[in-house]
C-alpha positions in Angstrom: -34.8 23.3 40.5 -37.1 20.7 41.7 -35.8 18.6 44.4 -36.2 15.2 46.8 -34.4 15.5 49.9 -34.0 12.3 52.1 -32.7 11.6 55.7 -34.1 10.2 59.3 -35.4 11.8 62.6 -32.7 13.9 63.5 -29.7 13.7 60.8 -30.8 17.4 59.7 -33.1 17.4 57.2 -35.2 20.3 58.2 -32.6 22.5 58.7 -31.0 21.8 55.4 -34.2 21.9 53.5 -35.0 25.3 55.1 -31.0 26.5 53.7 -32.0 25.6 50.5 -35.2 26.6 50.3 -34.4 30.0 50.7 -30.9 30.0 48.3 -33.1 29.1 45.4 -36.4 30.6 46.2 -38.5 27.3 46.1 -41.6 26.0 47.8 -41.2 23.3 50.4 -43.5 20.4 50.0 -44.0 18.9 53.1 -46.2 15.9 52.8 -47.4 15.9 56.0 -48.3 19.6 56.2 -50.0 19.0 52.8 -52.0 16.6 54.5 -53.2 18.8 57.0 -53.7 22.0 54.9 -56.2 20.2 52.3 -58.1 18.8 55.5 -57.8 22.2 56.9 -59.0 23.7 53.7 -62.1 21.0 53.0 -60.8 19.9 49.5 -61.9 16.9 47.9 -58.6 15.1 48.3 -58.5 16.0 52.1 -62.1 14.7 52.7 -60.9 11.5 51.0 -57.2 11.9 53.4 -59.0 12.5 56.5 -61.4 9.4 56.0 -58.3 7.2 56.3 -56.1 9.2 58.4 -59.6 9.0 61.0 -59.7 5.0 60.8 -56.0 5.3 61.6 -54.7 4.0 58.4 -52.2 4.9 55.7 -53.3 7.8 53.0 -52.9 5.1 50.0 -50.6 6.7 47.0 -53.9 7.4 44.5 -54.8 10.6 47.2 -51.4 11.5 48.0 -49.9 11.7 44.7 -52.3 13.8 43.0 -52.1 16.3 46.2 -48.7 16.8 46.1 -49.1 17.1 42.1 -51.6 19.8 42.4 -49.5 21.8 45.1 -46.8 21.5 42.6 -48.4 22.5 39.6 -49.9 26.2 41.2 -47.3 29.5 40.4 -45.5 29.7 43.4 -43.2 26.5 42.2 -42.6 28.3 38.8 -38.9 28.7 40.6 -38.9 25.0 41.9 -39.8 22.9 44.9 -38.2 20.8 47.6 -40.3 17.5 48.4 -39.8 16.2 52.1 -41.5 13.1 53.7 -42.7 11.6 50.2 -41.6 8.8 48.8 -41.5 6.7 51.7 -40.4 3.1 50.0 -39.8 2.2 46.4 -43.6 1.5 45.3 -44.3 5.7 46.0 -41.2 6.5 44.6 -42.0 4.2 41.1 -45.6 5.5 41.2 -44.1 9.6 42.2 -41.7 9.2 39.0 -43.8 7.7 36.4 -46.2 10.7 37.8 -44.1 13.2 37.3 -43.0 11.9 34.1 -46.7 11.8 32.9 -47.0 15.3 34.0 -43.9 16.7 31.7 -41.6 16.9 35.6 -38.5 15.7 36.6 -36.4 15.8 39.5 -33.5 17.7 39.3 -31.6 16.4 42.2 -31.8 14.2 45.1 -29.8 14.6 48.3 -29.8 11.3 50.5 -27.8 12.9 54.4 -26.6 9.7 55.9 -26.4 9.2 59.2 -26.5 6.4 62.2 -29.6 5.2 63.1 -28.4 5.7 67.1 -26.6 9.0 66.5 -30.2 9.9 64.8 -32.2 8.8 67.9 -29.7 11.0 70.1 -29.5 14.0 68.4 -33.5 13.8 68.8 -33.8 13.3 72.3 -30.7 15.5 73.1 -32.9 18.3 71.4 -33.8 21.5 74.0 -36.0 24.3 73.2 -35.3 27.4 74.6 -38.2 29.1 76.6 -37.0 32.5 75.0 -36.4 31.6 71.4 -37.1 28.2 69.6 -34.5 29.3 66.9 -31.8 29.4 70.0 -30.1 25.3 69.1 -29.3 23.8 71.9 -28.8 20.0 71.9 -26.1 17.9 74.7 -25.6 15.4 72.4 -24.1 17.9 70.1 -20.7 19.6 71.1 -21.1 22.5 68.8 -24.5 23.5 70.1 -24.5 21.8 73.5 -26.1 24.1 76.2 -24.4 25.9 79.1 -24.5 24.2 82.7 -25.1 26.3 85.8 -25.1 23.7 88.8 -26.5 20.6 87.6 -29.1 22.5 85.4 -28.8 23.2 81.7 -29.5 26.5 80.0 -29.9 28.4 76.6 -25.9 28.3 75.4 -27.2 31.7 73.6 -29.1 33.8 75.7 -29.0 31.9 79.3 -32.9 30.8 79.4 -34.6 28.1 80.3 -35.0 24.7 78.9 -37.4 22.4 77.8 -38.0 19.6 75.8 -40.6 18.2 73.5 -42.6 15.4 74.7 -42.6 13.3 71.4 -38.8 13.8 71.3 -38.7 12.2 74.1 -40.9 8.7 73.0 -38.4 6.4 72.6 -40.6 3.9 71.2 -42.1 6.5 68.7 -38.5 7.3 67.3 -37.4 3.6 66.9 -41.1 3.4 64.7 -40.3 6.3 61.9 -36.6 4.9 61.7 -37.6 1.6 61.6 -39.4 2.7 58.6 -36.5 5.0 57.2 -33.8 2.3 57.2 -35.5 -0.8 56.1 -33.4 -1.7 53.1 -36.1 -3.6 51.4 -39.3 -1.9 51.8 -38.8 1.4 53.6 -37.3 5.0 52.8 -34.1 3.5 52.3 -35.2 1.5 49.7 -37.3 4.0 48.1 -33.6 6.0 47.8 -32.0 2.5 46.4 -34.8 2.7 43.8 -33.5 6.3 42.8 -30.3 5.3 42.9 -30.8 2.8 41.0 -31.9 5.0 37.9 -29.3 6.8 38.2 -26.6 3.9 37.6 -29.3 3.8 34.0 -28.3 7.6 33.6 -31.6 8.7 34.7 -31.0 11.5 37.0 -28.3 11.8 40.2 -28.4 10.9 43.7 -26.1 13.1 46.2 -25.1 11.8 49.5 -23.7 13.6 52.5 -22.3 13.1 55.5 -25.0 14.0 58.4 -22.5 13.4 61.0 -20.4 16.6 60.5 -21.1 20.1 62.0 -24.4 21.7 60.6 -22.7 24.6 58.9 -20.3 21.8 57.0 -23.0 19.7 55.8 -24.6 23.3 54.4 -21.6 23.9 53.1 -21.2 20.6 51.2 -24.6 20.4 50.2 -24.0 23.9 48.6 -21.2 22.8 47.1 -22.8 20.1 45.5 -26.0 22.5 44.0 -23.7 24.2 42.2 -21.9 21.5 40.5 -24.9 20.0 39.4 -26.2 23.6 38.3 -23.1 24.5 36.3 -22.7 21.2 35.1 -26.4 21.2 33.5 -25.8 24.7 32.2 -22.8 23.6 30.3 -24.3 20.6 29.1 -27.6 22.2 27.8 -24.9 24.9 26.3 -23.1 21.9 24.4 -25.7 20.6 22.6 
């Protein structure tokens, strides 16, 4: 099953992404870790990434495209693949699509987790790391994961340790930059989703939506839900023909 999965800083996405990465045994494409593995690994498209990425500008769509093609293409996405960060606004998602359609692909599904731009920004700086495990989710603007307090100190709700926090989750200015990109409507992430969306009101292909705002084990639960569906659903189509 190849898959898209959009949301901003904070509503989840890694979390989910990581759920169903592991249900149905695909690769997750992370275009900015794609970035820095081919400019770790001194491939042609890197050099060209890193030359641009250097002078502190954009990687343009004719360099990222065919790297997140090739990643796709090698034997470990025979079972599928999960593409995070990439399309970013409706010209890469046009130019991803007619890609992938040149290239005999499609996209399977695409899961859009809404949630409010503020609640976003808190749930990111809320975010504590626990000095004895990382995995340990603590977060106070959270109730189900909100940490313990001893005095005016909080600690690990799991184990009792120390916390800490990131420094770039703390960047105000930083976060309200990547969401200001997400949410523009006309020529950001959001719009790049619209674009999808709009496809699918053609009958090309399905965009899922769900609610980021809920507890983290019923957004899994919902997005499982929803895999399913469309699995069984395709099944018994393909079986009807």
């Amino acid at each position: 099953m190849n898959i898209l999965i959009f949301g901003p800083n904070g509503s989840g996405k890694g979390t989910q992404g990581a759920m169903i990465q592991k249900m149905y045994n695909i690769v997750h494409v992370e275009s900015g870790v794609l970035f820095r593995d081919n400019i770790r690994g001194g491939t042609d498209l890197g050099k060209q990434a890193k030359a641009y990425i250097d002078k502190g500008e954009l990687v343009p769509d004719e360099i990222t495209i065919p790297m997140i093609l090739d990643r796709i293409n090698k034997d470990d996405c025979d079972n599928g693949w999960l593409l995070d960060g990439f399309p970013r606004n409706p010209e890469q998602a046009k130019a991803l699509e007619n890609a992938l359609f040149e290239n005999n692909m499609i996209i399977d599904f695409i899961l859009e987790i809404i949630l409010d731009r503020d609640v976003a920004k808190n749930r990111i700086m809320g975010r504590r790391l626990c000095v004895n495990d990382n995995n340990h989710p603590n977060n106070i603007f959270i109730d189900a994961i909100m940490p313990e307090k001893k005095g005016d100190v909080y600690v690990c709700r799991v184990c009792g340790g120390e916390l800490t926090v990131r420094e770039d989750d703390q960047d105000e200015n930083a976060i309200n930059k990547r969401h200001a990109i997400y949410f523009d409507e006309e020529n950001g992430t959001r719009a790049a989703v619209e674009y999808f969306k709009e496809l699918a009101r053609k009958g090309r292909g399905k965009v899922y939506q769900v609610d980021g705002s809920l507890p983290v084990n019923e957004v899994r639960d919902h997005i499982k839900s929803l895999l399913h569906n469309h699995r069984f659903y395709n099944i018994q189509s393909k079986r009807g023909r």
